[in-house]
C-alpha positions in Angstrom: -1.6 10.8 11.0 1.9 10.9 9.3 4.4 13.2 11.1 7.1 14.4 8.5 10.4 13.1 9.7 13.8 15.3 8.5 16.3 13.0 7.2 19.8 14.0 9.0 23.0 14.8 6.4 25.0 11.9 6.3 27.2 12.2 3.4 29.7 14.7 4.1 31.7 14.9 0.7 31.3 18.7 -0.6 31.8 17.7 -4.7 28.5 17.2 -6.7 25.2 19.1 -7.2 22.3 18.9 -4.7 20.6 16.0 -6.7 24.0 13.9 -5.9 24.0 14.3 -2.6 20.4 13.4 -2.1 21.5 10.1 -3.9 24.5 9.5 -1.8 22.7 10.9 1.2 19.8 8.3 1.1 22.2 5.5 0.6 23.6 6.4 4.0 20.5 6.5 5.6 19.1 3.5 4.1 22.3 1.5 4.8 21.6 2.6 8.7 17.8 2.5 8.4 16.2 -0.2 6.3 16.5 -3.8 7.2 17.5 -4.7 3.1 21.6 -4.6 4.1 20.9 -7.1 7.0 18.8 -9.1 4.7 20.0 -9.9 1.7 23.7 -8.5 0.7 23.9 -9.1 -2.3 20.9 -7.5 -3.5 21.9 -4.3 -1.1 24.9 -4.3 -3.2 23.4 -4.2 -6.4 21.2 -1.3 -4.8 24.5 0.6 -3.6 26.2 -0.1 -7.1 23.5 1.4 -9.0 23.7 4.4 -7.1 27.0 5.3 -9.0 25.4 4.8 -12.2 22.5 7.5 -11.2 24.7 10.0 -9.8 26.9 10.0 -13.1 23.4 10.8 -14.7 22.1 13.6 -12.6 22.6 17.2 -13.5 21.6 19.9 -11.9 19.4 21.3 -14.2 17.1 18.8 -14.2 13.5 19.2 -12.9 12.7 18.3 -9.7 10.1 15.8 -10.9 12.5 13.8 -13.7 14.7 13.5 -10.1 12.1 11.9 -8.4 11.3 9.8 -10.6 14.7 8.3 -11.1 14.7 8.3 -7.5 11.7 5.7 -7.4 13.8 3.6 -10.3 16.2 3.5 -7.9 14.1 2.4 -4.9 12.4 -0.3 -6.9 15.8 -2.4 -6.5 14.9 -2.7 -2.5 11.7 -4.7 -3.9 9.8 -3.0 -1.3 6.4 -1.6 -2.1 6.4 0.4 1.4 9.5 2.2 0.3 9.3 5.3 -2.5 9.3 9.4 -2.7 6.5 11.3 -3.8 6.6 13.0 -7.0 5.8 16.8 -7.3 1.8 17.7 -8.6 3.4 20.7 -10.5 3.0 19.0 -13.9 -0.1 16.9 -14.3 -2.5 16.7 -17.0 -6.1 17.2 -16.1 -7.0 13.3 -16.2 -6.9 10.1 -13.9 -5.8 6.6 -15.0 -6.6 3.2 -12.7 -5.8 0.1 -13.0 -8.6 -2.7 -11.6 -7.9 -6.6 -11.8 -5.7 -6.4 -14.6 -7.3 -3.4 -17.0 -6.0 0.0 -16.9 -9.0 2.9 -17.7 -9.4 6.0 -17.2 -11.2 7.3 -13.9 -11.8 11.1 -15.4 -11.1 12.6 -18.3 -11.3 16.4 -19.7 -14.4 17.5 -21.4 -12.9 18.8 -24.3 -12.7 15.3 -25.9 -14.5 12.3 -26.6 -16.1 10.6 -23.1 -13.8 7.4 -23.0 -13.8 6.8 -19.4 -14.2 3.1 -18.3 -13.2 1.7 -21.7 -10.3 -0.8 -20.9 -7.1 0.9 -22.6 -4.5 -1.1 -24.3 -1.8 1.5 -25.9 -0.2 5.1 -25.1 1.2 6.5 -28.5 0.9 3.1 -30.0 2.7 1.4 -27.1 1.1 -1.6 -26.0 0.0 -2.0 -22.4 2.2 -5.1 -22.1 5.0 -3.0 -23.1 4.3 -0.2 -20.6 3.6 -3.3 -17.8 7.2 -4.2 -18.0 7.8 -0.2 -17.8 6.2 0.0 -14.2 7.9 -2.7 -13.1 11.2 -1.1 -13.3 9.9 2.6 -12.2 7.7 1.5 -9.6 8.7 0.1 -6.1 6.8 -2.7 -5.7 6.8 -6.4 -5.0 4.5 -7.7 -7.8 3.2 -6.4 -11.1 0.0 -6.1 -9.5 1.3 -3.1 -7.2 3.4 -1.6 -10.3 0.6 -1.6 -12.0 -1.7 0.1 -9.2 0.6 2.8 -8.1 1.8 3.4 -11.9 -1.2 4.3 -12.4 -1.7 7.1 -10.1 1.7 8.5 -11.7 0.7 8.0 -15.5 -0.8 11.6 -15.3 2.5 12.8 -14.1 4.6 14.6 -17.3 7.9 13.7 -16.1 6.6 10.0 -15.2 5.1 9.7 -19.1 8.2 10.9 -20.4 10.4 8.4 -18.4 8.0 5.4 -19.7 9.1 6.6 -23.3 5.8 8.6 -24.1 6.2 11.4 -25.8 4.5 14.1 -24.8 5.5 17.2 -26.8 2.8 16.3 -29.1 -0.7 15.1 -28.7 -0.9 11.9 -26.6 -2.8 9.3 -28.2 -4.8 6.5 -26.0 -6.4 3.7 -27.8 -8.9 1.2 -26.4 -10.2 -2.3 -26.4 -13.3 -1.2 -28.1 -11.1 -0.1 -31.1 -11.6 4.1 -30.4 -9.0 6.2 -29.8 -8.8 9.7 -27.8 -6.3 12.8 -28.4 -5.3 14.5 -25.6 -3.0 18.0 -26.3 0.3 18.0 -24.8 -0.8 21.6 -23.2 -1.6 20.2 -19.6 -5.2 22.3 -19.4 -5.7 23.2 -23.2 -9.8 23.5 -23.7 -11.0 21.6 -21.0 -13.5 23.4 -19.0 -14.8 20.0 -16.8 -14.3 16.4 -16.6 -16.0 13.8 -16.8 -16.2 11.1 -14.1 -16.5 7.4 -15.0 -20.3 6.0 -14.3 -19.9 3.4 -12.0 -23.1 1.7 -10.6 -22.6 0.9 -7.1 -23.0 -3.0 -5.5 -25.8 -2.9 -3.4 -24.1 -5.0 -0.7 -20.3 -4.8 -1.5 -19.9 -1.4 -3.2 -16.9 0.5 -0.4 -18.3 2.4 2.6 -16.6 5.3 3.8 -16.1 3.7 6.9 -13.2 1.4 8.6 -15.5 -1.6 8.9 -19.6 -2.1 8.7 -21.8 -5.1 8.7 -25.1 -5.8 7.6 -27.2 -9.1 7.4 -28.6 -10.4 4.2 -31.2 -13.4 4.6 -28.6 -16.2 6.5 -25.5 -14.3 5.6 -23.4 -11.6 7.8 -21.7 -9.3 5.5 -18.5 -7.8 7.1 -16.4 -5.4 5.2 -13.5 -4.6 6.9 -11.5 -1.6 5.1 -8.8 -0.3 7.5 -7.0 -1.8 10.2 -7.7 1.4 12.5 -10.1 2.1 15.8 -9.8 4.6 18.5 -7.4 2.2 20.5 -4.9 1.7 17.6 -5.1 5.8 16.4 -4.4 6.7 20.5 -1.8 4.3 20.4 -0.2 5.9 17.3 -0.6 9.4 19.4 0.8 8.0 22.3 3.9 6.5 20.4 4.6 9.5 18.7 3.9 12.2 21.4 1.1 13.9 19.8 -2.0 14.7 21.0 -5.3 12.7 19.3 -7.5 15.2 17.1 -11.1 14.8 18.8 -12.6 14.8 15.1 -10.4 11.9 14.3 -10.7 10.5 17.7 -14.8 11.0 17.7 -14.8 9.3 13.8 -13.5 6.3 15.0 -15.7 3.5 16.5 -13.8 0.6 19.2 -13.5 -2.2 17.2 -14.5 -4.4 20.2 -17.6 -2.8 20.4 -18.4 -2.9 16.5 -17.7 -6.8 16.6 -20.3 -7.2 19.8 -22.6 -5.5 18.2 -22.1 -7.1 14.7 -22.6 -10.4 17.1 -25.5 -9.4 18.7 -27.3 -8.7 15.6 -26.1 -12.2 14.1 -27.5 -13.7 16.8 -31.2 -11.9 16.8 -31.3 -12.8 13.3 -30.1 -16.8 13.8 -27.2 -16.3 11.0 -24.2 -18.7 11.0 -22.4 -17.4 8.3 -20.2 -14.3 8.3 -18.5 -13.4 5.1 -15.4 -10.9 5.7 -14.8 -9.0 2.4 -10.9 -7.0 2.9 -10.6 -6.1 -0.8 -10.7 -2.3 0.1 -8.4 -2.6 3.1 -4.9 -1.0 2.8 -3.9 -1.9 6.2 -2.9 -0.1 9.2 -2.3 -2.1 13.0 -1.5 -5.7 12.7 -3.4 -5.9 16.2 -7.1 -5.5 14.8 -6.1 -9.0 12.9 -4.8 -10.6 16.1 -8.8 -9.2 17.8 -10.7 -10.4 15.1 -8.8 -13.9 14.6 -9.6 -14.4 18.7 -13.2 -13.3 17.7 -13.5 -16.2 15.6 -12.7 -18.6 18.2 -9.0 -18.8 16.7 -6.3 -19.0 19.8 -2.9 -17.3 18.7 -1.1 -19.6 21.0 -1.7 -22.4 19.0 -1.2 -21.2 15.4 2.4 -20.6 13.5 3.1 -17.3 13.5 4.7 -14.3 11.7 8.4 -13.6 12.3 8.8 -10.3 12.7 11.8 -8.1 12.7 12.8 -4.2 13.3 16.2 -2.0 12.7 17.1 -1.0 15.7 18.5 2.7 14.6 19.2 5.8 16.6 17.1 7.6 14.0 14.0 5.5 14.9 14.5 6.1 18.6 14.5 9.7 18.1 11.4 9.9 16.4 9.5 7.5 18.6 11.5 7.7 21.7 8.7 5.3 23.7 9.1 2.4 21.3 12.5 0.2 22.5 12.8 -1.2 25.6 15.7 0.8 26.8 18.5 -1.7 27.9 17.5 -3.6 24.4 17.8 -0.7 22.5 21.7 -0.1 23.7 23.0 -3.1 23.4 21.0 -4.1 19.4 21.6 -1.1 17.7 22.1 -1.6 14.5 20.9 -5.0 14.3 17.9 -6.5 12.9 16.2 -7.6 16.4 12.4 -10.1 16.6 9.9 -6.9 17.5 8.9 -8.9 20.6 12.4 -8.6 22.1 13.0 -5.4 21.8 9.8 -3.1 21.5 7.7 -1.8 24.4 4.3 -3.8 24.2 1.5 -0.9 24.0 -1.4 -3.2 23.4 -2.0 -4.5 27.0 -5.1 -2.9 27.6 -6.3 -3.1 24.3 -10.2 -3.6 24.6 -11.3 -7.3 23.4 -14.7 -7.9 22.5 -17.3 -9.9 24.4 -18.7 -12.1 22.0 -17.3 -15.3 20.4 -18.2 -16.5 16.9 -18.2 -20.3 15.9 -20.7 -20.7 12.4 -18.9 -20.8 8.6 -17.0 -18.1 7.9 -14.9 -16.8 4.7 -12.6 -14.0 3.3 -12.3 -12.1 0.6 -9.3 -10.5 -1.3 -8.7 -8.6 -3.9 -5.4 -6.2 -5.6 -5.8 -3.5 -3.1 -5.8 -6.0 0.1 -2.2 -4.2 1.5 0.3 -4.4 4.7 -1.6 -5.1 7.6 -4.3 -6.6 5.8 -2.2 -9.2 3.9 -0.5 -10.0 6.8 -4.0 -11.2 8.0 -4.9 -12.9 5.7 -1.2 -14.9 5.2 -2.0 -16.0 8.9 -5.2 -17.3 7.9 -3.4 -19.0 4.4 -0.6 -20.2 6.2 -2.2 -21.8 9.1 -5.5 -23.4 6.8 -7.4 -21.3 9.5 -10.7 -20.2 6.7 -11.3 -20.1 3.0 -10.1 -17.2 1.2 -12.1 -16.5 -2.5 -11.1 -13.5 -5.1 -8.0 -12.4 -6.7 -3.9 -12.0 -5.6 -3.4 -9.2 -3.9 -1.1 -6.4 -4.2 2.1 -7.2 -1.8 4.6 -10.3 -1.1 3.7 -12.5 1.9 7.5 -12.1 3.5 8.1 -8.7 2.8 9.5 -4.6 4.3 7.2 -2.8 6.3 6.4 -0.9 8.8 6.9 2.9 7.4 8.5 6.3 8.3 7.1 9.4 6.4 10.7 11.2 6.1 11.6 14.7 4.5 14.6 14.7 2.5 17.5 17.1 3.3 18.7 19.0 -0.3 15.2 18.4 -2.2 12.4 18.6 0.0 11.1 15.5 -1.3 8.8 13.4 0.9 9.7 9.9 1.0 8.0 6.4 2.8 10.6 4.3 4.0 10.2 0.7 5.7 11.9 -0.2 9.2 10.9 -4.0 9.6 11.0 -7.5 8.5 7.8 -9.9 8.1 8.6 -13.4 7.2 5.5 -15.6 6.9 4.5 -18.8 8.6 5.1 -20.9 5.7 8.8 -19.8 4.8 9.5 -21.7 2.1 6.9 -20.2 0.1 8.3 -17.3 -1.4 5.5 -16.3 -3.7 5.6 -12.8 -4.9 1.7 -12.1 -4.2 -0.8 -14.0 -2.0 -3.0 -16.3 -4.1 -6.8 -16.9 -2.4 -7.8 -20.6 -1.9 -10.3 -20.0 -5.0 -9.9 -17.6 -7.9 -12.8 -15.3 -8.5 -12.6 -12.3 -10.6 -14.9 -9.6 -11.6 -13.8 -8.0 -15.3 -13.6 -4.5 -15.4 -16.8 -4.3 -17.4 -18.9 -6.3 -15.0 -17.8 -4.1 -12.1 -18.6 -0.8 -13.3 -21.8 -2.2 -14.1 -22.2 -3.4 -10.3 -21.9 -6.9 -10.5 -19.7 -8.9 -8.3 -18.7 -12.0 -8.8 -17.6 -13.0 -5.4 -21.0 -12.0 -3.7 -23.3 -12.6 -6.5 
């Protein structure tokens, strides 16, 4: 449900070529937008100063996807995962990298070479994967190595992205593996390839992802909750109702009340006398914070009495005219600008948000995992923070205190689309400043093992 926001022109200075004044452009906006300047000055300056040093770089005949991708370079200094451009799909070769819990593979791969999908990879043209790590972290906004990692991968089938990681790829590109093969793929981006292959992947018969924001089911004395988007029919007519839309009756039909999933989920519990309920969030990306706040009062947990987020937003003319419902008017006037605590100056939509029924009281635990983002991790930091329920698995993908909160925003001289982060989270436990959140006990899965449809949290 993102609605494509125009970026207005800022910078007024004529000199330059289009790619320049995107540059300078964006650093207006930002400056006025994004709550880094209010934050942390110094590190807004180092942000503004290296804008210089990109615009000296940028000529006009450069490709539109070589732009963006020093764009992202440039966005990476915000150290805010929420907050990158899009590059262009006009130059990718036929194949899909992923990273999983520390192994890059490959997901699909043309037919017209060797079937080396799942095999863990560990060099691009002889470059090591440690090498290329380091790589992401500067050309990928992010807020761990985790993240640069996950979204690096989705690029590293991107020409431009290859090139700007050092790989050549005016010759063949050669990918070697831990097994000790090697594949060739032609620098032609569809040379011979008439299919791909798929990696074989045997699904978990408990944990393996629905296609579904949250489902349940009961194995022997255990309730099995995966929970994999922070969205219900409330929180998606909210998000219509904030930004002036209509709700899509498909979407709107798709979606269950979360309130009624967790009294049915507790009815069943109770039929079948089980006390334990295991919550598994390692395929949730987030969505709205206020699914956490529903579930946490679920589990018997009153928000009164627990320390809580700090959260901030930007006050901005810009955001008031895309959602003009949000700011409590006589607020908004007098904090523009400013960096403002949500509470005081946002309209509260959630008042008649539907509450389940039911209470549960028995055992309960969490699990996390690399692609546990946003809204999600901001759960489970409450639950961290506050010592509220054991959390097993592996650090996820996103800082504790970090941006958030996004705008999908078109930009004026390229067209690019762009994400871009209009609040503030600062966990409960401030001083811990922790660049990922850590789960009470490490449990991973190798790569191996979970193609193979073993899980080591469950199993």
């Amino acid at each position: 449900m993102d609605n494509v926001f125009p970026i207005p022109i800022l910078y007024k200075e004529k000199a330059g070529n289009p790619y320049q004044h995107e540059v300078m452009n964006l650093l207006a906006f930002i400056k006025a937008f994004h709550p880094l300047p209010l934050v942390d000055e110094a590190a807004f300056a180092r942000f503004e100063k290296y804008a210089e040093s990109l615009c000296d770089k940028l000529d006009e005949r450069m490709e539109r996807p070589a732009f963006q991708v020093e764009l992202n370079r440039w966005l990476a200094l915000l150290q805010d995962a929420h907050t990158f451009v899009m590059l262009d799909d006009t130059s990718l070769y036929p194949f899909t990298l992923r990273y999983y819990e520390g192994s890059f593979y490959f997901r699909s791969l043309p037919d017209s070479v060797p079937d080396c999908t799942g095999k863990e990879l560990i060099a691009i043209n002889a470059c090591p994967i440690g090498s290329l790590i380091q790589k992401l972290k500067v050309y990928v906004p992010s807020e761990n190595q985790i993240k640069a990692c996950i979204t690096g991968s989705f690029f590293m089938n991107n020409k431009a992205f290859l090139n700007a990681l050092g790989i050549d790829t005016d010759t063949v590109i050669r990918f070697m593996f831990a097994d000790g093969s090697e594949v060739c793929l032609p620098s032609s981006l569809h040379e011979g390839a008439s299919g791909l292959y798929q990696v074989k992947q045997v699904p978990h018969p408990v944990t393996a992802r629905r296609n579904e924001p949250f489902h349940y089911q009961i194995i022997g004395d255990t309730c099995y909750f995966q929970f994999n988007a922070m969205i219900d029919r409330f929180t998606y007519w909210q998000g219509c109702r904030l930004m002036q839309v209509s709700p899509d009756k498909a979407v709107e039909d798709s979606l269950p009340l979360f309130a009624d999933f967790l009294d049915e989920m507790a009815r069943a519990m109770a039929v079948h006398n089980v006390n334990r309920l295991v919550i598994d969030m390692r395929y949730n990306g987030g969505g709205n914070s206020v699914l956490g706040d529903v579930l946490l009062e679920f589990l018997g947990v009153s928000l009164r009495d627990i320390c809580p987020f700090h959260s901030y937003i930007r006050v901005s003319d810009f955001l008031q005219t895309c959602y003009p419902t949000l700011f409590i008017r006589d607020k908004y006037e007098s904090m523009k600008g400013e960096l403002a605590e949500q509470h005081q100056v946002m309209n509260d939509f959630t008042g008649d948000m539907p509450k389940p029924s039911n209470r549960f009281h028995g055992e309960v635990a969490f699990i996390q995992g690399q692609n546990t983002f946003s809204s999600a991790n901001y759960l489970l930091t409450l639950i961290k923070d506050n010592a509220l329920f054991p959390i097993i698995g592996t650090p996820t993908s996103q800082k504790p205190t970090c941006f958030g909160d996004v705008l999908c925003v078109e930009l004026p001289y390229t067209q690019t689309q762009a994400y871009i982060s209009h609040s503030y989270f600062v966990r409960p436990d401030e001083r811990n400043q922790d660049t990922s959140l850590l789960p009470d006990s490490l449990v991973r899965t190798s790569l191996k093992d979970w193609l193979n449809g073993k899980d080591a949290c469950w199993d």
